[in-house]
N, C-alpha and C positions, 0 to 999 in steps of 0.2 A: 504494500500500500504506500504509494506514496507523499511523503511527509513535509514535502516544498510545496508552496503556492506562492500564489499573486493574487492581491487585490486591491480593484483600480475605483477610483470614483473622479465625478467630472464637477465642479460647478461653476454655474457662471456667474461672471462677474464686470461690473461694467466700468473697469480700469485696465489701461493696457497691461499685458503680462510684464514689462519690464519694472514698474512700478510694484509690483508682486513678488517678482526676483531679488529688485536690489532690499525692499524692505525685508527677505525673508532670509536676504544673504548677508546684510548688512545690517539692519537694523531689528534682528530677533530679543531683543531685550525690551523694546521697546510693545511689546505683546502684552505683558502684562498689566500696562494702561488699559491695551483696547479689549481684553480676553479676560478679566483679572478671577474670573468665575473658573477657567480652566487653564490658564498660563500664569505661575505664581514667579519666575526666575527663571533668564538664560545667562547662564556663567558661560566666562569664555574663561577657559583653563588655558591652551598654549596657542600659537599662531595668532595671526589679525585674523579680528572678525570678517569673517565671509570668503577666505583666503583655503583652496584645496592642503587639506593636515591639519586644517585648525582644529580644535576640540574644545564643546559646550555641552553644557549639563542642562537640560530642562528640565524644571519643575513644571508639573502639572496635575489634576486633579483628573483621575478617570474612575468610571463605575464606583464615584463617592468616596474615592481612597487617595490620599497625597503620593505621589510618584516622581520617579526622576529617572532618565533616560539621559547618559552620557554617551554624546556621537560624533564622529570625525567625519570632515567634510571631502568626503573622496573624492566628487567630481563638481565641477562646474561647466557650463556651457553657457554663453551669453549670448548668442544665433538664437538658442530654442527656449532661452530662459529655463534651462533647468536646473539644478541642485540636487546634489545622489548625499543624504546622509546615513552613514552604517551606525548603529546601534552599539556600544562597544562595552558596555556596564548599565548595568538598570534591573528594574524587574521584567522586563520584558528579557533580554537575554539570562539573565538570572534564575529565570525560574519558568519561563514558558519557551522561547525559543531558542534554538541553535544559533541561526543566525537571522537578523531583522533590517531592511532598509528599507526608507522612506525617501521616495523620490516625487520630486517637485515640477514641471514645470506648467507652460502657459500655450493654448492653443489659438487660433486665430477660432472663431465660429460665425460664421455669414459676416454679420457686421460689427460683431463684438469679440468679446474672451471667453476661453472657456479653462479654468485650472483644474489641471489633472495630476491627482495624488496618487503613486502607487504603492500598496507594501510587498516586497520581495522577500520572505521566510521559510525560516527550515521548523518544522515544530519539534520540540522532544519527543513525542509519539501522540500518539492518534486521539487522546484524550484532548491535547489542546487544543481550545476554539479558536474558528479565525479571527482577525482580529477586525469585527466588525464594528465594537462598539468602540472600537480606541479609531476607526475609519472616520466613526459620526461626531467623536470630537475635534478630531483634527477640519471636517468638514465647517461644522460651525464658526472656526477660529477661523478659517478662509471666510467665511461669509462676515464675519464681526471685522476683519479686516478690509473687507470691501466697504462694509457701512461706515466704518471709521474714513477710510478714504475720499468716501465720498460727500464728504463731510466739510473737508477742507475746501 
């Protein structure tokens, strides 16, 4: 049975993807103004922020429990607006997955954006669920980030 998946979700959003990139590549600390319900702290441990090697810790709240996900930023691409971050210490490597990434970028869709989040994992065994509800909070922080944007 195999113990790797993927799973993608879309939302849209009516800010260009680049302004999505640089805030998510550059300015993830500042989440916890706009999210502060589910984004409580982004440490940056080594590297500049937003910089491929860097490592940042998030805090955040999932299925009502304080959490934190320490991840190095393996790739960048500024063409498609993406950002690949791997999971390298947390609960989620810790105790549910082998391995975890979260990858980011921004699509064009007719006349607007559409952001598309993926997770790439390995599960411990067949008992762990996908990660569907940690899927709907990272969705929400995309959309609380869009509201915030479109703000200014």
């Amino acid at each position: 049975m195999a113990l790797s998946g993927k799973l993608i979700a879309y939302v849209e959003i009516s800010k260009n993807g680049d302004v999505f990139h640089d805030f998510l590549r550059h300015k993830p600390h500042e989440m916890v103004a706009i999210s502060p319900d589910k984004v409580h702290d982004c440490e940056l441990h080594e590297g500049e922020r937003g910089a491929v090697g860097s490592v940042i810790t998030w805090h955040y709240t999932h299925d009502g429990k304080k959490k934190t996900a320490k991840e190095i930023i393996e790739s960048v691409n500024e063409e498609n607006h993406t950002i690949v971050f791997k999971v390298i210490e947390g609960e989620l490597v810790d105790e549910l997955y082998k391995s975890f990434k979260g990858i980011f970028h921004v699509e064009p869709k007719g006349e607007g954006q559409i952001a598309v989040l993926t997770f790439e994992f390995e599960k411990r065994d067949t008992s762990v669920p996908y990660p569907t509800s940690l899927m709907d909070v990272c969705c929400h922080v995309i959309k609380d980030l869009d509201a915030h944007n479109n703000t200014k």
